[in-house]
C-alpha positions as CSV (number, residue, x, y, z in Angstrom):
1,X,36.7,67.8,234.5
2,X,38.7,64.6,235.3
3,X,42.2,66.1,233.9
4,X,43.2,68.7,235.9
5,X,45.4,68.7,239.3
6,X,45.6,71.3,241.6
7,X,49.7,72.1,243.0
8,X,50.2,74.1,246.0
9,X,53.6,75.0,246.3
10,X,56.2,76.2,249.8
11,X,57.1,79.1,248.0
12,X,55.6,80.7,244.6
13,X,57.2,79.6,241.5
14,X,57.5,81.9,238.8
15,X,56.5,79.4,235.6
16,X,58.5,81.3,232.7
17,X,56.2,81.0,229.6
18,X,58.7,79.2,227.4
19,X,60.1,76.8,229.8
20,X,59.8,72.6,230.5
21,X,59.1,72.0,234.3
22,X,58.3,68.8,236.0
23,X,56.5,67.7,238.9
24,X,57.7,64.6,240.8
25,X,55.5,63.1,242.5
26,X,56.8,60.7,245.9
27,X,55.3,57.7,246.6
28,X,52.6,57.8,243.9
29,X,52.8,54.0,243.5
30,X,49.4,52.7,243.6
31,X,47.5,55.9,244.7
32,X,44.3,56.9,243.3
33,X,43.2,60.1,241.9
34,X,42.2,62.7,244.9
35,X,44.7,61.8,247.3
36,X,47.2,64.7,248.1
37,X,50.8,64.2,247.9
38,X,54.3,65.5,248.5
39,X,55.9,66.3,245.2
40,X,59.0,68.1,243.7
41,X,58.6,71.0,240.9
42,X,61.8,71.4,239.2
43,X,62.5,73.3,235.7
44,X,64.4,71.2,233.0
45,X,68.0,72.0,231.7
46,X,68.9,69.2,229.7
47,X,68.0,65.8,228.7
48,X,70.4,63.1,227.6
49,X,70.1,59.3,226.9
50,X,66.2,59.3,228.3
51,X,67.8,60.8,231.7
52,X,66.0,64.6,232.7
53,X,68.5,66.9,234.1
54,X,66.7,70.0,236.1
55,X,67.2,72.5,238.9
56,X,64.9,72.3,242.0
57,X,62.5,75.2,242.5
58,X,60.5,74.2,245.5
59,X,58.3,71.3,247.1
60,X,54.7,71.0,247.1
61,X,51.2,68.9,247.4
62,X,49.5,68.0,244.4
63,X,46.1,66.1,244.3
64,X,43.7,65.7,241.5
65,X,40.4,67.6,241.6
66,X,36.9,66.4,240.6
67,X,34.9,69.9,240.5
68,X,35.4,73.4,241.7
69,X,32.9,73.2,244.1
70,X,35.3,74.5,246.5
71,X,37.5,77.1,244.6
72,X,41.1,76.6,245.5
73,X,42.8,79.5,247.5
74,X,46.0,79.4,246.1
75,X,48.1,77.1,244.0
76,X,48.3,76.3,240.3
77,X,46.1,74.5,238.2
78,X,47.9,71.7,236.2
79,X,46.0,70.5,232.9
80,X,47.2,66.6,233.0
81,X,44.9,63.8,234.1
82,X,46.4,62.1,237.8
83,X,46.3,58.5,235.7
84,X,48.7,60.2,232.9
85,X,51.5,60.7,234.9
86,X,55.2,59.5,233.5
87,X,58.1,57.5,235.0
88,X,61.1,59.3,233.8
89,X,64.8,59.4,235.1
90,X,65.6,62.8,236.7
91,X,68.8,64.0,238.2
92,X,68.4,67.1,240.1
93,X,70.5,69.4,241.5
């Protein structure tokens, strides 16, 4: 069960079922897997010339998890693997 990240938001985010969001990560230069961080969730509008355009919805802590030895009490399981994470341009606003 390596590919799954847990997200705990500030304040709930309704995830609408056919919308793009995004989750950016700060300072996940050189981190390993397990290690909580601060993060951005944001909900894309546009993209143009490789550069994301998106509205902020709230900040966060996301770590990846190894086991659900100790259920989560709240927050959102993300299905990505903490290694597959992108480098893309945003712009938020």
């Amino acid at each position: 069960m390596s590919s799954v990240c847990l997200l705990k938001t500030k304040t709930p985010v309704i995830f609408e079922p056919n919308g793009t969001y995004g989750i950016i990560v700060f300072g996940s230069e050189g981190t390993q897997s397990g290690v909580l961080r601060t993060c951005a969730v944001v909900s894309l509008r546009t993209t143009e010339d490789s550069v994301h355009y998106a509205q902020f919805e709230t900040v966060g802590e996301i770590k990846s998890i190894a086991s659900f030895l100790q259920w989560p009490d709240r927050g959102y399981l993300v299905p990505v693997a903490w290694d597959d994470r992108q480098d893309r341009e945003w712009i938020v606003g």
